[in-house]
C-alpha positions as CSV (number, residue, x, y, z in Angstrom):
1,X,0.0,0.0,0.0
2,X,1.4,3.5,-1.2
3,X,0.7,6.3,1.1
4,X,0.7,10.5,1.5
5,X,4.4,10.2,2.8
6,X,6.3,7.5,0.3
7,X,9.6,6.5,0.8
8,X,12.0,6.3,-2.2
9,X,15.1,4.4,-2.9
10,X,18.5,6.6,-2.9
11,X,18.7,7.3,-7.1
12,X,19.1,10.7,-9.2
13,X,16.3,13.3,-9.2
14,X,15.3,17.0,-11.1
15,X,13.3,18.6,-8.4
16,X,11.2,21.0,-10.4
17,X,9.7,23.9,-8.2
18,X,6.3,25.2,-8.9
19,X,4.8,26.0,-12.3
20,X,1.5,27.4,-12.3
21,X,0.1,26.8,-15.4
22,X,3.4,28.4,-17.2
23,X,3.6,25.7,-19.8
24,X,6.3,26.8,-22.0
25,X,8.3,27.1,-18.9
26,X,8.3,23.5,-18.3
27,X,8.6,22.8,-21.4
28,X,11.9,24.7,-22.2
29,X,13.1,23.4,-18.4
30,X,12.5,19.8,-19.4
31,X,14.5,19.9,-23.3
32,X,17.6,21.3,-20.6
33,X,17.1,18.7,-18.2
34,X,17.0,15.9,-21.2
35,X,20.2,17.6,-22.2
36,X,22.0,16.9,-18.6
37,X,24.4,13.9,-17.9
38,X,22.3,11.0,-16.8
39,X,18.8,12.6,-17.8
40,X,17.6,8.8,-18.5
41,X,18.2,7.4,-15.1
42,X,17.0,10.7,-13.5
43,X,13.1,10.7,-12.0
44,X,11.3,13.7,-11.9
45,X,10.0,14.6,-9.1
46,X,7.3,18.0,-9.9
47,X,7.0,19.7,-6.4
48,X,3.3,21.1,-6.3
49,X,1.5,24.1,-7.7
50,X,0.8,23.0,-11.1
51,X,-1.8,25.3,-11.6
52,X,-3.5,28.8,-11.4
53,X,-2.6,32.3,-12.3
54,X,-0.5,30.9,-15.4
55,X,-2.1,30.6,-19.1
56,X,-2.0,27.1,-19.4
57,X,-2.4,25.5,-16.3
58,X,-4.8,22.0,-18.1
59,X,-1.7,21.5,-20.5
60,X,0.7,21.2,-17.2
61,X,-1.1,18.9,-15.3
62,X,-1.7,16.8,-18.6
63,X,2.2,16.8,-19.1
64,X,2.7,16.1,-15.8
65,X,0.6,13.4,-15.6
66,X,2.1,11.6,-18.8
67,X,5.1,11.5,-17.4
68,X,3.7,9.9,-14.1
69,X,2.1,7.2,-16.2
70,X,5.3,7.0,-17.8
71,X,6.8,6.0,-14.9
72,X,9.5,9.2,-15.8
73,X,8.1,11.1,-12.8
74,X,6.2,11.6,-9.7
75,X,4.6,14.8,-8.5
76,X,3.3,16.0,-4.7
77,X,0.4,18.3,-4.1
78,X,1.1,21.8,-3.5
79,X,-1.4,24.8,-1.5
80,X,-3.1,25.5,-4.7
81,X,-4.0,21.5,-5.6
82,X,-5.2,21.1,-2.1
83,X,-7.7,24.0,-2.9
84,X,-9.1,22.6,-6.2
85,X,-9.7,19.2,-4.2
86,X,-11.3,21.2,-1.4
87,X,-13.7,22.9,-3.9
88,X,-12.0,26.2,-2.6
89,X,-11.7,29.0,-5.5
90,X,-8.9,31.2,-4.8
91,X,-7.2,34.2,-6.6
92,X,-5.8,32.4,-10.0
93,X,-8.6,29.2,-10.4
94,X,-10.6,30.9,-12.8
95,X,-9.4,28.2,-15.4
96,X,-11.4,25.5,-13.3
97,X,-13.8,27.4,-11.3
98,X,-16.5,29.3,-13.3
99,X,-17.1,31.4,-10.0
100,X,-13.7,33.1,-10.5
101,X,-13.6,33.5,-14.4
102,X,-14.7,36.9,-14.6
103,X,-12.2,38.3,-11.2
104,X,-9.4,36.4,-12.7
105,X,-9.7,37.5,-16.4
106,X,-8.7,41.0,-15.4
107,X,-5.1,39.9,-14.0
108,X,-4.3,36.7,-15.5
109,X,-6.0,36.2,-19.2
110,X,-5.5,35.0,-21.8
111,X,-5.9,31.3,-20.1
112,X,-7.0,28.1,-20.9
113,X,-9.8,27.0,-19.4
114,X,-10.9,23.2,-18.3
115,X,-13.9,22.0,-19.6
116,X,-17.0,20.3,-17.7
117,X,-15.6,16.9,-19.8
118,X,-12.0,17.5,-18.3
119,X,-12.7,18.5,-14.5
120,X,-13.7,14.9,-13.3
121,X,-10.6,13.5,-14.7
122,X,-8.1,16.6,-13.1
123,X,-9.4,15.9,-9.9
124,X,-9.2,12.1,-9.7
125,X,-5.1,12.6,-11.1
126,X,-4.3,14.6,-8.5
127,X,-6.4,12.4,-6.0
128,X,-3.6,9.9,-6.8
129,X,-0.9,12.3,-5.5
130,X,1.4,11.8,-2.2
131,X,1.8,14.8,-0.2
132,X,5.4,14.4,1.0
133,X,8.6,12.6,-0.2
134,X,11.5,10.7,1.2
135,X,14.3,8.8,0.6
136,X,17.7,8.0,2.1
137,X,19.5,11.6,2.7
138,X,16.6,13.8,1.4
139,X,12.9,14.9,2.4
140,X,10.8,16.7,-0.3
141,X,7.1,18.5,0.4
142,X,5.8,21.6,-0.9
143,X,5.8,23.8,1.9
144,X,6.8,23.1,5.5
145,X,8.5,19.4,7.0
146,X,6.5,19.9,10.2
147,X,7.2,16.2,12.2
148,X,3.8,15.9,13.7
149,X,2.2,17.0,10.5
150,X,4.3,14.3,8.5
151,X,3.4,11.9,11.5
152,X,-0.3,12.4,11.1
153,X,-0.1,11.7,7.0
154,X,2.3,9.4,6.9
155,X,0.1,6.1,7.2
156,X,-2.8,7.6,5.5
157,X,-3.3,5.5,2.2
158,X,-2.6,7.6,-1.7
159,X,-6.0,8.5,-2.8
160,X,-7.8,9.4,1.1
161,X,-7.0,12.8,0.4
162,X,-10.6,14.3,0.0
163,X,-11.4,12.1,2.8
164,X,-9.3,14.0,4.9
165,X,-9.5,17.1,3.9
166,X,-13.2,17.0,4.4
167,X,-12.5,15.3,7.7
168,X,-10.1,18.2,8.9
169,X,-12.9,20.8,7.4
170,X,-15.1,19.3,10.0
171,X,-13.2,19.4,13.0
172,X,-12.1,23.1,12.5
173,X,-15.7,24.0,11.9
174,X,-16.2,22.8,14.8
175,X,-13.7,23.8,16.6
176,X,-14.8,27.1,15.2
177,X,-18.4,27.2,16.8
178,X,-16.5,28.0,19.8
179,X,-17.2,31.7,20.4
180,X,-19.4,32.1,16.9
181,X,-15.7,32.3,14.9
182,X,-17.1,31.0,11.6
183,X,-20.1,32.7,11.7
184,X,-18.1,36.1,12.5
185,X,-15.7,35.2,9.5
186,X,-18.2,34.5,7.0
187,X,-19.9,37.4,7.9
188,X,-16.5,39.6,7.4
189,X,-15.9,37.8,4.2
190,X,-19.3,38.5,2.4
191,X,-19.0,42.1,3.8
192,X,-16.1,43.1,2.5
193,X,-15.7,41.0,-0.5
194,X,-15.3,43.6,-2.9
195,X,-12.2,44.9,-1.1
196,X,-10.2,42.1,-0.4
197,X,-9.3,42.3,-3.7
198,X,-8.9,45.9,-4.4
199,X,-5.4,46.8,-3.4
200,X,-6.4,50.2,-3.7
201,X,-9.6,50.1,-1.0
202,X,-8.3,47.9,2.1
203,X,-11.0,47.4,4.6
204,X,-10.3,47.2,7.9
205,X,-8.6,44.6,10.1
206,X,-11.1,41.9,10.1
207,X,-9.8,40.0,13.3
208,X,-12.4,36.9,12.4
209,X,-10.8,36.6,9.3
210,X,-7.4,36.6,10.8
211,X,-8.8,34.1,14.0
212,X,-10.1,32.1,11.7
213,X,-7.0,31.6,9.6
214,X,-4.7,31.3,12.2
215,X,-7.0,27.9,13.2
216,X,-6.6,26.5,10.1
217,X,-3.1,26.8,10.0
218,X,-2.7,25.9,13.8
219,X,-4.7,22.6,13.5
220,X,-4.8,21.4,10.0
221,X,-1.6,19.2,9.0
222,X,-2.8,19.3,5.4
223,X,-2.5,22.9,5.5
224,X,0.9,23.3,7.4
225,X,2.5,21.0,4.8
226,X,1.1,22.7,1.8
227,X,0.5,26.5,2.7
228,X,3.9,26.0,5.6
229,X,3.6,27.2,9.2
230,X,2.0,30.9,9.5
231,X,1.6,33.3,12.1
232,X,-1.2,36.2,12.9
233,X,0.2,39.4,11.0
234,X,0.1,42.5,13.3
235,X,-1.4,44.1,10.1
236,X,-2.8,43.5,6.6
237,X,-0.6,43.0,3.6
238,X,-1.7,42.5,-0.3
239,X,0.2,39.9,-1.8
240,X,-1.3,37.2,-4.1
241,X,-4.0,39.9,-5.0
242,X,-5.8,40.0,-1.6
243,X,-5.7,41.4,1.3
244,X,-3.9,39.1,3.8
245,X,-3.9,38.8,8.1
246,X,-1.5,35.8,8.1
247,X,1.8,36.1,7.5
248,X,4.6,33.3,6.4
249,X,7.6,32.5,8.9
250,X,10.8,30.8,8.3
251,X,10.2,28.0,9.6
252,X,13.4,25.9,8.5
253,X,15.3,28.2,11.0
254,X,13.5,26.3,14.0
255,X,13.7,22.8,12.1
256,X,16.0,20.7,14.0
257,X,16.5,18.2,11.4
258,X,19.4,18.6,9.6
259,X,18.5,16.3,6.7
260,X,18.1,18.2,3.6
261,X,14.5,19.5,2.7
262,X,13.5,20.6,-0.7
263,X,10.5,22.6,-0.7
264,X,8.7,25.8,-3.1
265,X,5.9,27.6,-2.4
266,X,8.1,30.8,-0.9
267,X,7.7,32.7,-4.3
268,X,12.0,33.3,-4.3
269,X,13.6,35.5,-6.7
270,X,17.0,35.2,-8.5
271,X,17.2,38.8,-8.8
272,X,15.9,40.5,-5.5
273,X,13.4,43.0,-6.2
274,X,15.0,46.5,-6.2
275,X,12.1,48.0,-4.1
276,X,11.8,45.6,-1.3
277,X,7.6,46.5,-0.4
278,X,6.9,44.9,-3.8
279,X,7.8,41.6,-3.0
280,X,6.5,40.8,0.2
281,X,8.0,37.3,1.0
282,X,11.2,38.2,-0.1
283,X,11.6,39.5,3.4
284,X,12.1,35.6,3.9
285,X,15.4,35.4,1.8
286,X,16.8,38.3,3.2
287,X,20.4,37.9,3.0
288,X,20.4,34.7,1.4
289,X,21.5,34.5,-2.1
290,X,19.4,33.1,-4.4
291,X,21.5,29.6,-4.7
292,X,22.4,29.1,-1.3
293,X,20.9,26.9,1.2
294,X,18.9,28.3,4.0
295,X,17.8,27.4,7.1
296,X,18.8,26.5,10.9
297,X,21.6,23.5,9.8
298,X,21.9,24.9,6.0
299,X,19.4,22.2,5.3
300,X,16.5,23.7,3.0
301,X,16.6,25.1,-0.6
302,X,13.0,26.7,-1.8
303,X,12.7,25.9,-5.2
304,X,10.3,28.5,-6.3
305,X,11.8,30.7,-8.5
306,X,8.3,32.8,-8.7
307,X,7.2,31.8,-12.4
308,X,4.2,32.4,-11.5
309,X,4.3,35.7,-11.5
310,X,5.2,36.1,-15.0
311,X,1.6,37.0,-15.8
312,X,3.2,40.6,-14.6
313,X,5.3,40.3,-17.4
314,X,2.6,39.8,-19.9
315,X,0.1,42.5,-18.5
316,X,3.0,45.6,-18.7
317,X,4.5,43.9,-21.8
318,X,7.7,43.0,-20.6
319,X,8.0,46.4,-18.7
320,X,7.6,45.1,-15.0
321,X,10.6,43.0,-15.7
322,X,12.6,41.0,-18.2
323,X,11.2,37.6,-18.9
324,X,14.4,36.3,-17.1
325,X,13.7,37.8,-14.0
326,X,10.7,34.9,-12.9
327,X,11.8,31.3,-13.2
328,X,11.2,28.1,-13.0
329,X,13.6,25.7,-11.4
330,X,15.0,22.0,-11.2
331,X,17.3,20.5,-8.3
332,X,19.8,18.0,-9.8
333,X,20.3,15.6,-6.9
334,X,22.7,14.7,-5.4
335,X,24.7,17.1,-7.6
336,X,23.1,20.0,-5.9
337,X,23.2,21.8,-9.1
338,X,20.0,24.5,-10.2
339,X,19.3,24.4,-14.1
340,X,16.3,27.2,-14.7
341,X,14.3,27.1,-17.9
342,X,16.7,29.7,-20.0
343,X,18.7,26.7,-19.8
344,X,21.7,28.5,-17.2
345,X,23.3,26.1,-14.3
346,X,24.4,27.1,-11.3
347,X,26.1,25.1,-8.5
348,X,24.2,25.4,-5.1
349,X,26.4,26.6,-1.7
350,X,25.9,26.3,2.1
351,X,24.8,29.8,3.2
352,X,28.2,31.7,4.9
353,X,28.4,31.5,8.3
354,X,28.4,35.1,10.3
């Protein structure tokens, strides 16, 4: 029996980091990776986010799941596949979710769009997917390797994942009756819909919103592998085109494992942002450059070269930022080495001490 958390045996791997429906990305990364010494005996291992935001986000997951059928690769669920499953339609789902067509068209089209035939067949693939990876030397999941969370998934059978997520759904809800919380945070969500999505108009600081968050992310192991360990933010921020109240920590500077951990999720840049405020999770890579290794024992790399935002790109034609400056990435392992989709190779370090 296969489970969420499968062990592998010690062989080569490409780590790819998330794509988000940026199919020419992946296709350009994978010609370089075919072009690397050992490419046949490599398995792929795709680390989450698949889809939203990018134009094409039914072509990846059908690539991505040839190559699993091939037996060439194997992918994990990120945040924004746990959300599909979860029937949850978030900033960037508009190519699944008719309810967020017409908000999404206005940052991210052009973009393919599943059809009512191909929905069924999306969900059961990803159904099929582990949520965390390991093998001898190396742990792999998309956000945060939090031991109890692992613990709790890790005997769980491939393919219970809606059954826990709706499982988990319920016991927050009801842990959420507890002083009216979800009825307070619905109530702050349908009131101030319009603006938590208009960077321009903030509403104020809806504290059931940010309880209720903080619950989820306190209690949910789904969600503290997937969406990594968050804290109550002292005051809203826009990022991801919405207003936020929970903000990410670095939590690979409290791991105590020193086993390597490949992750993505963290939205990373190659080139830091020359006006800090504009990239608000950079804050997380702060004096880290962007091949090093990060974290407590130098034992994390975030893969996430934020090619996801290249949508940016395409609104300001090419004015935001050069096409270069949002990537997608692949771990060579156990070389260590990054190859990104323009097809340049760097050697990874151990973050400098001091």
């Amino acid at each position: 029996m296969t489970t969420l958390l499968q062990t592998l045996p010690e062989q080569p791997l490409a780590v790819i980091g998330d794509i988000h429906g940026e199919c020419q990305a992946l296709d350009e990364l994978l010609v370089h990776l075919e072009r690397q010494p050992g490419a046949g005996q490599r398995l792929l291992i795709f680390i989450g986010d698949l889809c939203d935001r990018g134009p094409d986000s039914v072509g990846v997951i059908n690539r991505v799941q040839a190559l699993v059928e091939q037996g060439r690769a194997m992918a994990i669920l990120g945040n924004h596949e746990i959300n599909l499953l979860a029937n949850d339609a978030k900033d960037g789902s508009g190519w699944f979710f008719d309810s967020r067509q017409q908000s999404d068209t206005r940052y991210y089209a052009p973009f393919s769009r599943a059809s009512a035939a191909q929905r069924p067949a999306i969900r059961e693939f990803l159904c099929t997917l582990p949520l965390a990876l390991q093998m001898p030397g190396l742990r792999i999941v998309h956000a945060a390797w939090d031991a109890a969370s692992i613990a709790s998934i890790a005997e769980a059978p491939t393919g219970s994942i809606l059954t826990l997520i709706h499982d988990w759904q319920q016991r927050i809800a009801k842990e959420a009756q507890k002083d009216n919380l979800y009825a307070r945070y619905r109530a702050e969500m349908d009131r101030w819909a319009g603006q938590l999505e208009n960077r321009n108009d903030p509403p104020p600081y809806l504290d059931a919103v940010a309880d209720y968050e903080s619950l989820e992310q306190r209690l949910n192991p789904i969600k503290r592998l997937t969406s990594g360990i968050e804290a109550r933010s002292p005051r809203p921020f826009f990022s991801g085109n919405r207003w936020r109240y929970s903000d990410r920590t670095a939590w690979w500077q409290y791991d105590p494992d020193p086993t390597p951990v490949l992750i993505g999720h963290y939205w990373r840049l190659f080139h830091p942002a020359t006006d800090p405020t504009a990239w608000r999770y950079g804050t997380l890579f702060e004096g880290i450059a962007p091949t090093e290794w990060h974290g407590r024992n130098r034992q994390a790399f975030c893969l996430d070269y934020s090619v996801g935002a290249r949508w940016r790109d395409r609104k300001s034609d090419g004015g935001a930022a050069s096409p270069n400056h949002f990537r997608l990435a692949a771990m060579n392992w156990p070389e260590r080495t990054l190859l990104f989709d323009n097809g340049e190779l760097y050697a990874t370090t151990p973050r400098a001490c001091g």
